[in-house]
C-alpha positions in Angstrom: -68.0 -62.8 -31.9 -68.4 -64.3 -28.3 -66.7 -62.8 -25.6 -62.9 -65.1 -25.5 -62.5 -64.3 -28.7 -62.6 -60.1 -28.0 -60.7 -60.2 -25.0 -58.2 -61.7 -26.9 -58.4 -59.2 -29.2 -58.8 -56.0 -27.3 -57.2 -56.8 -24.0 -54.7 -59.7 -24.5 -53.4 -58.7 -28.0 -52.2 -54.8 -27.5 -50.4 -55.7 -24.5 -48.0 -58.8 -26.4 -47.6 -56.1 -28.9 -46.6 -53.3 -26.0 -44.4 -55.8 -24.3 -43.1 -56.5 -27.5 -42.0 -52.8 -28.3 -40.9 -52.4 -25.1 -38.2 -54.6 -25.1 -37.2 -53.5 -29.0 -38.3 -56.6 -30.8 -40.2 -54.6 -33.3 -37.5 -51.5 -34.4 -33.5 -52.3 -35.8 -31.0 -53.6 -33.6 -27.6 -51.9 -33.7 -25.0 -55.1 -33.5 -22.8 -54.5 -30.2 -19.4 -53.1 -30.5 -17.2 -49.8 -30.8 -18.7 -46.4 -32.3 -16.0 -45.0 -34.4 -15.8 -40.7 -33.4 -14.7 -39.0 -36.2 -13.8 -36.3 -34.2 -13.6 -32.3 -35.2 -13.0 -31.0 -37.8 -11.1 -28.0 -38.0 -9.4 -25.6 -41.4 -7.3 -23.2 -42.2 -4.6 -23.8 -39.7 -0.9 -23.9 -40.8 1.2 -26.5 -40.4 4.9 -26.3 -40.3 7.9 -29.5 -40.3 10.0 -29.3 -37.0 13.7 -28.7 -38.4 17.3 -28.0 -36.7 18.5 -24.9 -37.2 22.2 -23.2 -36.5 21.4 -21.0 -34.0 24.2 -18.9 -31.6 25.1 -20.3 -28.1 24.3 -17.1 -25.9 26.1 -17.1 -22.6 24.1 -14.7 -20.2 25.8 -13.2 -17.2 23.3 -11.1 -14.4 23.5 -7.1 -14.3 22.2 -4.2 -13.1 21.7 -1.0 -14.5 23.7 1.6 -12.8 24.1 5.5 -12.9 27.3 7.3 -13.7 27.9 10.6 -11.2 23.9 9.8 -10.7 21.9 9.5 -7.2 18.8 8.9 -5.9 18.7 11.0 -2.7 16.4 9.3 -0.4 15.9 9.6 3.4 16.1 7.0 6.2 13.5 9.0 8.0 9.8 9.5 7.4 8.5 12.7 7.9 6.6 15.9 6.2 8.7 18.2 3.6 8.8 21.2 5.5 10.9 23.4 3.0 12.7 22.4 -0.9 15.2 24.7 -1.6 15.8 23.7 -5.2 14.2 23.4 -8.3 14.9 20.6 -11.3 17.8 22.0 -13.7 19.3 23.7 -10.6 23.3 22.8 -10.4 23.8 21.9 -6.6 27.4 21.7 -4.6 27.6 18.9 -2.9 26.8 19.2 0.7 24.3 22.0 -0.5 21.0 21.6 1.7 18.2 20.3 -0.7 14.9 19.8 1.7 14.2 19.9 5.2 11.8 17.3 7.2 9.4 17.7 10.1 12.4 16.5 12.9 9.8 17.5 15.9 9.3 13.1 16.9 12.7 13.4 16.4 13.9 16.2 19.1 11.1 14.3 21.3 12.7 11.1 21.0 16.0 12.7 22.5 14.6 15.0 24.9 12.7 11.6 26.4 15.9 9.9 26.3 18.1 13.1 27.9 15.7 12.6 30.9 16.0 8.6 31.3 19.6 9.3 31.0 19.4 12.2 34.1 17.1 9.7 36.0 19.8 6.9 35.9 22.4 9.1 36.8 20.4 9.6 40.1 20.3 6.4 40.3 23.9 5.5 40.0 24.6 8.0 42.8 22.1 6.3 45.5 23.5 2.9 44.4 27.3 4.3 44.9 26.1 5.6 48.3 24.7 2.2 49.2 27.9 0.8 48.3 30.2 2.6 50.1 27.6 2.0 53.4 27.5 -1.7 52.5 31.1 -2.1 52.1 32.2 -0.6 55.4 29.2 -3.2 57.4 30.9 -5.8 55.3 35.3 -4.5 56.2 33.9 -4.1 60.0 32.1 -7.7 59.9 35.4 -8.9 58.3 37.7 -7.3 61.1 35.1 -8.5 63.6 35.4 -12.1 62.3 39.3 -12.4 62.3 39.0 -11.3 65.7 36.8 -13.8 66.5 38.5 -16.5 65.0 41.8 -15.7 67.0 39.5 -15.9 69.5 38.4 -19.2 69.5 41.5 -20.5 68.2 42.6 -19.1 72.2 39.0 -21.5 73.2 37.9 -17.7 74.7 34.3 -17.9 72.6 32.4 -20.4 71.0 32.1 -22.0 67.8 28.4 -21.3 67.6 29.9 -17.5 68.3 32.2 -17.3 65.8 30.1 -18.6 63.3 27.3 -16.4 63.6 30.0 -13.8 63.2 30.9 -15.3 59.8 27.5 -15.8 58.8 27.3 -11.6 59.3 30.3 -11.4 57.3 29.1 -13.5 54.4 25.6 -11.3 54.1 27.6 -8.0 54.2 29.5 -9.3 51.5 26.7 -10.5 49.2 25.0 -6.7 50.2 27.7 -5.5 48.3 27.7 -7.8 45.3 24.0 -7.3 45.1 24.8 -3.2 44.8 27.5 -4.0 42.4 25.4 -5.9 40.2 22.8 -3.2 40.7 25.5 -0.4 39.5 26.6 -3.0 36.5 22.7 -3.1 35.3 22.9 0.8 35.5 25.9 1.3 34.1 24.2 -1.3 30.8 21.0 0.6 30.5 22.9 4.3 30.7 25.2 2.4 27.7 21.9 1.9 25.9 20.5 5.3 26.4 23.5 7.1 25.2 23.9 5.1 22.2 20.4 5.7 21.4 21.3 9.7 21.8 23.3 9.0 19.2 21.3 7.0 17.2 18.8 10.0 17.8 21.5 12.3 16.3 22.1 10.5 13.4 18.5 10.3 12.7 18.2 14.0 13.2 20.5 14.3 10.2 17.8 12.4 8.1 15.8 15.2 8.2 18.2 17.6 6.6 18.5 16.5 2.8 21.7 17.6 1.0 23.2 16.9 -2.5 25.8 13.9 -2.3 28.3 15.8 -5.3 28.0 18.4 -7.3 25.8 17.9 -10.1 22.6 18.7 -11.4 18.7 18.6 -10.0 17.6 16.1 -12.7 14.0 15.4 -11.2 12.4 16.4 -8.3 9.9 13.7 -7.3 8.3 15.3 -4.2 6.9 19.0 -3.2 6.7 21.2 0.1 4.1 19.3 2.4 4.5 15.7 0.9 5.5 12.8 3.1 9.2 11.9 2.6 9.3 7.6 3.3 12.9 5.9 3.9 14.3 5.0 0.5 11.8 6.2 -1.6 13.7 9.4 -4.0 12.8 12.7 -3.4 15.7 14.2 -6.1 17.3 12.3 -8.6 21.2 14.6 -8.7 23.7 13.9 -11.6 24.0 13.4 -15.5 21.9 11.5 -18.0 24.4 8.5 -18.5 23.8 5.1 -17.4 25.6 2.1 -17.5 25.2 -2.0 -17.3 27.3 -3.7 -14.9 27.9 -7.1 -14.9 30.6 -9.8 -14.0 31.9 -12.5 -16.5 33.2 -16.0 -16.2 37.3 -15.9 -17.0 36.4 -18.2 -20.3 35.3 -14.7 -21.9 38.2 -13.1 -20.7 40.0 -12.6 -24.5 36.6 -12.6 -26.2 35.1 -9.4 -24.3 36.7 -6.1 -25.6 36.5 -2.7 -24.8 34.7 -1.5 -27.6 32.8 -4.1 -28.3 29.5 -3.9 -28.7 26.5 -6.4 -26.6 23.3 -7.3 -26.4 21.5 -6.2 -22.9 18.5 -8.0 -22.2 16.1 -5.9 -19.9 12.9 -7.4 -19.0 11.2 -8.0 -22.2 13.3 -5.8 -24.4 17.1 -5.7 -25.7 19.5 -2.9 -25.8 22.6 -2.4 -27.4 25.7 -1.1 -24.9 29.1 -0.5 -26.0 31.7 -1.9 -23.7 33.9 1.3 -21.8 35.6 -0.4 -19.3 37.4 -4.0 -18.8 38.3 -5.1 -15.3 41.2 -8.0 -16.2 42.1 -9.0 -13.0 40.0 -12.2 -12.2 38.1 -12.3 -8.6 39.9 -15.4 -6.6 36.4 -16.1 -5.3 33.8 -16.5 -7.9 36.7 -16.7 -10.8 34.7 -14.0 -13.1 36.2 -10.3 -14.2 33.7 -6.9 -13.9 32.4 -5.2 -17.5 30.4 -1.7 -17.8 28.9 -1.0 -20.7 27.3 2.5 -21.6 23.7 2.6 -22.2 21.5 5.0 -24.3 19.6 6.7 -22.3 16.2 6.2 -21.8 13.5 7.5 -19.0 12.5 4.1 -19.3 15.6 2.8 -17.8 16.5 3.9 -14.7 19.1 3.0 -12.1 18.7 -0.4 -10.4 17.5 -2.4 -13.0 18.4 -5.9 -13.4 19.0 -7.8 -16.5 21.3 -10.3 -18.1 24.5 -9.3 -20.5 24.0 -11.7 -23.9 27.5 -12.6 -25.3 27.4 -14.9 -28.2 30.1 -17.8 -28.2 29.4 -20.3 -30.5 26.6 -22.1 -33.0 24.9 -25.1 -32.6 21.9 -27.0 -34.4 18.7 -26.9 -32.5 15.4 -27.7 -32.8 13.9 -23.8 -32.6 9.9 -23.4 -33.4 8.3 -19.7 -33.6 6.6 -18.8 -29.8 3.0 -18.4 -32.1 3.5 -22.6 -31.9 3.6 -23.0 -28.1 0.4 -23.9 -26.6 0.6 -22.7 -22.4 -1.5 -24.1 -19.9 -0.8 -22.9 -16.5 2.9 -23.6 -15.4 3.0 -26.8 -18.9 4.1 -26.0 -22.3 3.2 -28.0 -24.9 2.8 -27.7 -29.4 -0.3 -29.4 -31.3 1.7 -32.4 -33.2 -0.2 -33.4 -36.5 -0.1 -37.1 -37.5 -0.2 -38.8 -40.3 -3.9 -40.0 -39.7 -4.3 -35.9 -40.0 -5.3 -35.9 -36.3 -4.1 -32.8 -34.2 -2.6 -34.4 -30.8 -1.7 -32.1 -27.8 1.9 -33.1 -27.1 4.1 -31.4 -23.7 7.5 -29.9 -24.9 10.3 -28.4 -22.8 11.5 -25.6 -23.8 15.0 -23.6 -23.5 16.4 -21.0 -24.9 14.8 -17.6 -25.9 15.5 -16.6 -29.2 12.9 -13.7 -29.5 10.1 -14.5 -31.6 11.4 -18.2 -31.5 11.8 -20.6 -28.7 14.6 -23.7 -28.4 12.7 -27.1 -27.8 14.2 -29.4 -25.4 12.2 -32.4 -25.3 8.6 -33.4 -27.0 9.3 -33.4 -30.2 11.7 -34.1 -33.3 13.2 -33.4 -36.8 10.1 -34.2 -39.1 6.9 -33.7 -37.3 4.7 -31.6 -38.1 2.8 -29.2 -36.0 0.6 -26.4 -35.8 2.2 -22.9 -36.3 0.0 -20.5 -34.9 -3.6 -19.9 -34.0 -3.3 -22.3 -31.5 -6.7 -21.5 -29.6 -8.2 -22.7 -32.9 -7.1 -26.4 -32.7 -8.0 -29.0 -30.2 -6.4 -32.4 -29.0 -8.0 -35.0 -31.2 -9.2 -33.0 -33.7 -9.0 -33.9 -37.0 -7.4 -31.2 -39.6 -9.0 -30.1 -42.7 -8.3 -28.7 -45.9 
C-alpha cells in the first residue's frame, strides 16, 4: 500500500467521519417544531361544581365591648406604687383611697415653679418702679414741650428748640411703652407659671388612686414597688357583666327588639348577646339609633373590645365555596379551576362575605366550574389531575 493511499485512510478518512458526526449527519434528526409538555400529574384531590346558594344578607354595624358598673382605674402619672391598700374581692366606697404613687418629681416640679413664680414677682415690682420713674420724665417732658410750643408760637425760642424738646418727649414716652410691654411679658409668663401650679396640682392627685363607685376589687393587676404607667390598669372595680354597644341604621329600627337575640362577631369568634336596651330616638346626624346587648361573660373578653353586631335581613343566592378552596398568595386570592382538558389552572377570585367556614365569591368564577376543594398546597397551575 503506497503512502496516498494510507494517508487517505488514516489521516484524511477519520476526520470526514468526525466532521461528519459533529455536525449530526450520522445520528436521528428530530423534525423542528413544538414539544408537547404533558405537564404534572397530580391525585387524590377533590373536586367540587361551583353552585349558588341562598345564603342570609348580614348587615354589620361597628361595636365595642363595654362594662356595666365596671372600671379600669388607671393613672395619668408614672411613678413607683408606694403603698396598695386593698386586696381583690375587697368591696371599696367610692372615693375610698386604693394606692399611693411616688409624688416626690411631683412636689419638685411645684416647688421649682413656686420659686419662678417669687422671682417674677420681683420682677414685676422693679419693672412697676421703672414705670412710675419713666412716666414722671415722660409728664415733665410733656409739660416742658407745651411750654415750649407756646413759646415759639410767641417767636421767643427756636424751632430747632422746640423740637429737640419734643424729640425728649417722644423717647420718654416710648421708655414707658417699652416698661409696659416689659410688665405685659411678666404678667404672660406669671399666667403660665400659675397655670402650671395647677396643672402641678392636678397631677399631684394622680398619685393618689381611689375607687370611682362603690363596687368590688375584681383584679388587681399591680403590687407594692411596681411602676404605675398612664393608662395602663392597676385595679379593675365593678361586677362581672359586660355589654356590646353598637349604633344601627334607622332601616332596623322595627326589626331590632329588646329581647332579641344577635350574633356578635369578636375578632375571630361569635357570641350570642341578648338585646336589654333600645334607644328609639334616631341621631339627626348620622341617622342610626344606639343598642346594648348583654354578653356572657368571659375573661376573654374584656372592656374595650371592638367588633361588629351581625343582624340578618334578608336571603339571596350567592356563589359561596368552603375557605379549604381559597388559594392566598400575599395580599391575591385566587381557587384552582379544573377544565375540561382535566388541567388544574390558577384562577384570581374576589371574595366578599364571610360566612364562617365558607366564603362569598365575587368575581373569578361561575355556576358550573369545577375547582379544587381543599388541599390546595397539593395542586399546581398547569397541572394536570389524575384519577
Amino acid at each position: 500500500m503506497n503512502k496516498t493511499v494510507k494517508f487517505i485512510l488514516f489521516f484524511v478518512l477519520p476526520i470526514a467521519i468526525f466532521i461528519l458526526w459533529l455536525g449530526g449527519f450520522l445520528s436521528h434528526r428530530v423534525e423542528p417544531g413544538e414539544a408537547k409538555d404533558k405537564g404534572k400529574v397530580v391525585s387524590g384531590l377533590p373536586v367540587l361544581t361551583v353552585e349558588e346558594k341562598e345564603v342570609p344578607n348580614v348587615y354589620k354595624a361597628d361595636g365595642m365591648i363595654t362594662a356595666e358598673n365596671n372600671a379600669k382605674v388607671s393613672t395619668k402619672w408614672m411613678g413607683r406604687i408606694l403603698k396598695i391598700y386593698v386586696n381583690e374581692g375587697d368591696y371599696v366606697k367610692a372615693g375610698q383611697t386604693l394606692a399611693v404613687l411616688d409624688d416626690s418629681e411631683i412636689r419638685q416640679q411645684k416647688n421649682e415653679a413656686l420659686a419662678g413664680l417669687e422671682e417674677l414677682s420681683k420682677a414685676r415690682d422693679e419693672a412697676l418702679a421703672a414705670r412710675k420713674a419713666a412716666l414722671e420724665n415722660y409728664e415733665f417732658a410733656k409739660r416742658t414741650y407745651e411750654r415750649f410750643k407756646n413759646l415759639y408760637q410767641e417767636n421767643a425760642v427756636s424751632k430747632q428748640q422746640l423740637e429737640e424738646i419734643e424729640t425728649k418727649m417722644v423717647a420718654a414716652k416710648s421708655m414707658v411703652e417699652q416698661v409696659d410691654a416689659k410688665l405685659a411679658q411678666l404678667k404672660a409668663k406669671e399666667s403660665q407659671v400659675k397655670a402650671k401650679i395647677n396643672q402641678v396640682d392636678i397631677m399631684a392627685g394622680y398619685a393618689v388612686i381611689k375607687a370611682p363607685f362603690d363596687g368590688y376589687v375584681i383584679k388587681k393587676m399591680n403590687d407594692e414597688g411596681d411602676m404605675a404607667a398612664p393608662g395602663m390598669p392597676i385595679f379593675i372595680i365593678g361586677e362581672k357583666k359586660l355589654q356590646f354597644v353598637a349604633n344601627l341604621d334607622e332601616s332596623l329600627l322595627d326589626k331590632v327588639k329588646v329581647g332579641d337575640t344577635l350574633k356578635v362577631k369578636l375578632g375571630d369568634r361569635e357570641v350570642e348577646g341578648k338585646v336589654i336596651e333600645k334607644n328609639p330616638n334616631i341621631d339627626p346626624m348620622n341617622r342610626t339609633f344606639k343598642v346594648k346587648l348583654d354578653i356572657p361573660y368571659s375573661e376573654s373578653i374584656t372592656s374595650g373590645m371592638y367588633g361588629k353586631i351581625l343582624i340578618p335581613i334578608s336571603t339571596s343566592k350567592k356563589i359561596v365555596i368552603p375557605k379549604s378552596a381559597v388559594f392566598k398568595w400575599g395580599q391575591l386570592t385566587a381557587v384552582y379551576v379544573v377544565g375540561q382538558d382535566n388541567v388544574i389552572r390558577l384562577t384570581y377570585v374576589k371574595l366578599g362575605e364571610d360566612y364562617g367556614d365558607s366564603v362569598e365569591v365575587l368575581s373569578g368564577i361561575k355556576p358550573g366550574d369545577k375547582i379544587i376543594a381543599s388541599q390546595t398546597e397539593k395542586a399546581c397551575d398547569g397541572c394536570r389531575l389524575g384519577g
